[in-house]
C-alpha positions in Angstrom: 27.1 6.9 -57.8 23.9 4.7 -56.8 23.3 3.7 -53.2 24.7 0.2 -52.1 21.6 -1.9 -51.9 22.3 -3.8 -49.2 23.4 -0.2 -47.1 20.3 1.4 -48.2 18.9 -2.1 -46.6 20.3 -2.2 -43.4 19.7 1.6 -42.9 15.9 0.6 -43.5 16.2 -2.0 -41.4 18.2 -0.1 -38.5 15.2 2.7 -38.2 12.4 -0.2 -38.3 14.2 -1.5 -34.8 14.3 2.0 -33.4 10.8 2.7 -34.4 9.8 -0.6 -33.2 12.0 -0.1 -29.9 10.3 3.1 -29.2 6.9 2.3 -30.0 7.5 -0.5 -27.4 9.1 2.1 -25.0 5.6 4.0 -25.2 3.4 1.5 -24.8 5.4 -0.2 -21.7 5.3 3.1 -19.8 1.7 3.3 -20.6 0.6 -0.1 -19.8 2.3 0.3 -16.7 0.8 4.0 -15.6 -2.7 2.2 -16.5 -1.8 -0.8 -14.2 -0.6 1.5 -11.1 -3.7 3.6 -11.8 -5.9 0.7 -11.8 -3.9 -1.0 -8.9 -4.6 1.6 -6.6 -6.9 1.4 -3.1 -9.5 4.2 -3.0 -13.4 4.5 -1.3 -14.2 3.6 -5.2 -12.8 -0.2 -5.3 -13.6 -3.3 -3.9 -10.9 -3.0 -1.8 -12.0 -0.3 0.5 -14.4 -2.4 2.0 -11.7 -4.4 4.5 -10.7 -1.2 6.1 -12.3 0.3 9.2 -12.4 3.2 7.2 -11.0 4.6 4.2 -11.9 8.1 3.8 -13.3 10.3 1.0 -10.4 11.3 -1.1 -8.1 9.0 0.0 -5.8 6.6 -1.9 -3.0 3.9 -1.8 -0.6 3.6 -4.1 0.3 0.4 -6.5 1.9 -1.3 -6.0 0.9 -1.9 -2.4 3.7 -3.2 0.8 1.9 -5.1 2.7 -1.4 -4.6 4.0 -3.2 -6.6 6.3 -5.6 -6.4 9.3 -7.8 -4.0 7.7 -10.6 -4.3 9.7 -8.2 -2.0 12.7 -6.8 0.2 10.3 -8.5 3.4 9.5 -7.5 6.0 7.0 -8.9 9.7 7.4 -10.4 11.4 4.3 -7.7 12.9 1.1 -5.0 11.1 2.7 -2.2 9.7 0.1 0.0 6.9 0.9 2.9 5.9 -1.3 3.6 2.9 -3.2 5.2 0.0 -1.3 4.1 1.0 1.9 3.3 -1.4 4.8 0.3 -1.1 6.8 -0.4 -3.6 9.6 -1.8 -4.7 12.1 -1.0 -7.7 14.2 1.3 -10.4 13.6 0.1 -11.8 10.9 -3.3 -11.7 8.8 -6.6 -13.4 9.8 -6.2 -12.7 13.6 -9.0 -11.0 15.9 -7.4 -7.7 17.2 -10.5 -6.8 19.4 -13.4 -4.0 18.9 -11.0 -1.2 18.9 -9.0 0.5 16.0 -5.4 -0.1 16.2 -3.7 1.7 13.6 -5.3 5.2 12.8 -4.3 7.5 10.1 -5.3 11.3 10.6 -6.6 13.3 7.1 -4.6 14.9 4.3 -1.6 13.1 5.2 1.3 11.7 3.0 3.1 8.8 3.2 6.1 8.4 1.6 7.2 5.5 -0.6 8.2 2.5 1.2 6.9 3.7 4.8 6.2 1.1 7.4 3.6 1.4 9.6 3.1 -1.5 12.6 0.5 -1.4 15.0 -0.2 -4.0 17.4 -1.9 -1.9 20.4 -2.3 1.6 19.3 -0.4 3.9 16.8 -2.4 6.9 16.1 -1.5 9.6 13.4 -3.0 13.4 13.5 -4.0 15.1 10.3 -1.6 16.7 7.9 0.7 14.7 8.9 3.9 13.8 6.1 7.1 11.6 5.8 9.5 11.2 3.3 10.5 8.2 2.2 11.3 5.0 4.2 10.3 5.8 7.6 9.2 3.0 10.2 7.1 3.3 12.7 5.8 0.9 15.3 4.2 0.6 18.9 6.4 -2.8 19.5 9.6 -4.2 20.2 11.6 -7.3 21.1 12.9 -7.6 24.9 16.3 -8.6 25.8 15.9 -9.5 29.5 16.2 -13.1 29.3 19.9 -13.5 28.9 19.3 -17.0 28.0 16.5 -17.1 25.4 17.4 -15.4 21.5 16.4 -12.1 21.7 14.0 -12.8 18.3 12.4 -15.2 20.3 11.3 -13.4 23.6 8.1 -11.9 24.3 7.7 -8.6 22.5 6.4 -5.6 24.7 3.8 -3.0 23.5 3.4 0.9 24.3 1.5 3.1 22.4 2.3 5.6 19.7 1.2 8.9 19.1 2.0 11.6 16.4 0.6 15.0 16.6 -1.5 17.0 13.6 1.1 18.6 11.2 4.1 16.8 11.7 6.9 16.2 9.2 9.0 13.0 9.9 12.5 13.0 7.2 13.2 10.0 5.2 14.6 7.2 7.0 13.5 7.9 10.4 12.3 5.2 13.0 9.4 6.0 15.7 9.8 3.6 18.3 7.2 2.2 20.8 6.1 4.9 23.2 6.9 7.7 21.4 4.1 11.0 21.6 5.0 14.0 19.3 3.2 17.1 19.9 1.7 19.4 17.2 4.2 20.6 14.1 6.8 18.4 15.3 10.1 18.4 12.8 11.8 14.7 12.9 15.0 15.0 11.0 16.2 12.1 8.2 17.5 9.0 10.0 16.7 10.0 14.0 16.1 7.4 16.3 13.1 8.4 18.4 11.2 7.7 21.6 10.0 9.0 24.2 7.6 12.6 24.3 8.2 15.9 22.3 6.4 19.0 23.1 5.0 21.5 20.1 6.4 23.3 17.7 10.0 21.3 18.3 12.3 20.3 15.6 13.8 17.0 16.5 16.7 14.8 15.4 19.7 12.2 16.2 20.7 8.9 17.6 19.1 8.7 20.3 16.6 11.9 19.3 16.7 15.0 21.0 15.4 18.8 20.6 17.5 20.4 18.2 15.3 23.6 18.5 11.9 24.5 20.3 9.4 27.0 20.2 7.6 29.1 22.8 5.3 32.5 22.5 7.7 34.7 24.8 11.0 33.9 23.3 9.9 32.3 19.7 12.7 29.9 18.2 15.1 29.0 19.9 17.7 28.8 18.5 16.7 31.9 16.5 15.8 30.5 13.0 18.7 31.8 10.3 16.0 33.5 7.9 12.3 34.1 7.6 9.9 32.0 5.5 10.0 33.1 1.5 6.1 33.5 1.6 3.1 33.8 4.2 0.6 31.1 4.4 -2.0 33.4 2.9 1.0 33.5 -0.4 1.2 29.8 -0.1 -2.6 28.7 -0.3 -2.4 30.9 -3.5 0.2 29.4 -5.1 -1.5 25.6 -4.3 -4.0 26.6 -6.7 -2.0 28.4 -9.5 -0.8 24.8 -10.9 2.6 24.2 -12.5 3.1 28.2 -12.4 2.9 28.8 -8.7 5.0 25.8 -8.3 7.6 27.3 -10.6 7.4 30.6 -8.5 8.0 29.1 -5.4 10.6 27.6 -7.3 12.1 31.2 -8.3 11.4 32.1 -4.8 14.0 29.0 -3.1 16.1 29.6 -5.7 16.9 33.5 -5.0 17.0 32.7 -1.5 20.0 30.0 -2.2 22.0 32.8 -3.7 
């Protein structure tokens, strides 16, 4: 029995569109990894020259939240910050902040994806510092005082933040004006902080307080449930092993999850 023309047709004409469609796919994904590749901010394009600084290394993601007031924002060397993430300082672009740096960024930080970062007096990150994704922080806020005046329209009040090297701060979490965190400081997902943190504490909740702290006599407390899968010295060795020390670390969190 011979093939139905117009079957043998349409079958042709069914794997041109899927051929077509996928050949599309391809190219859309790669058009738009070449875009965010070329969209990023790095010391090597143009747009590195309205920062304070923007160190060696460094780079911000496309596409970019907004950014403005570069000329008081300063960025320390091999730091990566996400895509959609705001940077600022001062109200609005095109005002004179002063001589002084207002929102500084330590080195080999992260920032996750869709971080805000406010500065109007002072915020000031350490180095190896990390978020996850969504986390706001800022050095002002509204006041409420005047029971007569909208509280969006009353005089704002500033007081200086400060986040100590090594830090982590989980997705979602908001740093509020006057907040200091002290070296290797755990914020957990969502918290509400303000107000000072010593070292070595892991913090979290509504308002934020220590959940566990460290100290040389006593060490953890309270005790931590397990010891780490690796030592640092295992660690630094698997950073530079590629996709396999990934995927034995991998093996590693894996055993330990039962």
């Amino acid at each position: 029995m011979s093939p139905n023309p117009r079957a043998m047709a349409q079958l042709l004409a069914d794997r041109a569109k899927d051929g077509a469609r996928r050949g599309l796919h391809t190219a859309v994904h790669a058009g738009w990894k070449w875009i965010q590749r070329q969209g990023e901010i790095t010391p090597h394009t143009p747009g590195r020259r309205r920062f304070a600084y923007l160190g060696e290394g460094a780079c911000i993601g496309f596409p970019v939240g907004a950014i403005y007031g570069e000329p008081w924002i300063s960025i320390g060397d091999h730091t990566l910050v996400g895509t959609h993430v705001t940077i600022s300082a001062g109200f609005v672009p095109g005002l004179d902040l002063g001589p002084d740096v207002i929102v500084k960024i330590g080195s080999s930080c992260s920032l996750g994806r869709g971080t805000h970062i406010v500065g109007h007096q002072s915020v000031e990150i350490g180095d190896d510092v990390f978020t996850g994704p969504n986390v706001y922080i800022t050095d002002q806020n509204h006041t409420y005082g005047d029971t007569k005046t909208p509280i969006g329209r009353q005089w704002p009040e500033n007081n200086p933040v400060v986040i100590g090297d090594g830090c982590w701060i989980g997705t979602g979490a908001i740093i509020l004006p006057g907040t200091r965190l002290g070296r290797n400081v755990a914020v957990a997902g969502g918290a509400v902080v303000r107000g000072e943190f010593p070292d070595h504490a892991v913090i979290g909740g509504v308002p934020a307080k220590v959940l566990r702290s460290y100290d040389d006599e006593n060490g953890w407390q309270p005790p931590l449930r397990n010891g780490p899968l690796m030592s640092l010295d295992e660690l630094a060795a698997l950073s530079v092993d590629g996709l396999e020390g990934l995927q034995l670390l991998q093996d590693k969190l894996r055993e330990e999850a039962g």
